[in-house]
N, C-alpha and C positions, 0 to 999 in steps of 0.2 A: 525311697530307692530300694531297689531289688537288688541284692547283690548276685541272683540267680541270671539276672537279665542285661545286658550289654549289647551296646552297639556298634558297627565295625571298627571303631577306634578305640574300643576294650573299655569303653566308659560303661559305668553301672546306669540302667535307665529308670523311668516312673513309667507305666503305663497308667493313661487317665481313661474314662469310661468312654467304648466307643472304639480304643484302639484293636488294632492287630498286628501280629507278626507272625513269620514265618520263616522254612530256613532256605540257604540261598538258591536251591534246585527249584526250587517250587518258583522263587522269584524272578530267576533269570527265563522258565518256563513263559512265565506270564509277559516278561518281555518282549520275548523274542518270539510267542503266538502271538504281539500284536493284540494285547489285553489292557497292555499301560500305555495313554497317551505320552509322556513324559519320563523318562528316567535320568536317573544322575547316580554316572557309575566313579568313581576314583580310582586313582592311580592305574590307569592303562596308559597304555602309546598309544596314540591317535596314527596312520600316514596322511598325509595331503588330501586325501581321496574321502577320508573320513572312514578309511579303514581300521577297526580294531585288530594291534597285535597282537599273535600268538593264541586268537580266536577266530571263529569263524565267522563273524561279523563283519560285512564287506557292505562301504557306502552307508552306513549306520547310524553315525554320529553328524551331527547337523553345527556343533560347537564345543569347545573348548575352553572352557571355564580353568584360569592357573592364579596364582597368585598376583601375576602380572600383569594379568588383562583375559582381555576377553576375544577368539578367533572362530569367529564362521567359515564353517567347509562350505565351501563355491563350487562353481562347476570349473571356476579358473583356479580353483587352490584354495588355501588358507586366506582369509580378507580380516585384518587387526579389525575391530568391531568398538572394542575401546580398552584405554589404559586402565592399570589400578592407581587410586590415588599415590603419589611418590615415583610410580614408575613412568621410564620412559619407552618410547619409539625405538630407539636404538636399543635397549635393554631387553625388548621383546623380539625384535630382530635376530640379536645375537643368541640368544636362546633358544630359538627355534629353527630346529633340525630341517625341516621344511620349507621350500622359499615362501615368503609371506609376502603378500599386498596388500599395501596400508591406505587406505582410503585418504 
């Protein structure tokens, strides 16, 4: 471990041969030019639309990964995709700020 080196949750990391990193302008650059096929950002607001709050991000997000389950942005809204084990239907409803449609 590197105590020079941390990851967004302030954990001390390893880099093993092969890795990279960089800081998050450069990241969010490579993003949002449509350079990463995939990204997995935390703790934003999502709306319905799969808009990111309080960014410029509009129609962007494709899913919602929480602790509770799992929601796909539709072109009809939010669609429940699946529960987390323990959690329920109603649990995930109630939670969400959004109307959601459960398959």
């Amino acid at each position: 471990m590197d105590p020079d080196l941390i990851n967004a949750g302030k954990e001390t990391v390893t880099v093993v041969p092969g890795a990279a990193f960089f800081d998050s302008a450069l990241s969010f650059g490579m993003i949002r030019g449509g350079h990463i096929g995939t990204a997995i950002l935390g703790a934003m607001q999502v709306s319905a639309r799969g808009d990111l709050a309080n960014l410029t991000g509009r129609a962007c997000v494709h899913r919602i990964i929480t602790d509770l389950g799992v929601l796909d942005v539709t072109d009809r809204g939010l669609v429940l995709a699946e529960t987390a084990p323990g959690a329920t239907t109603e649990q995930i409803v109630a939670a969400t700020g959004a109307a959601l449609h459960v398959r």
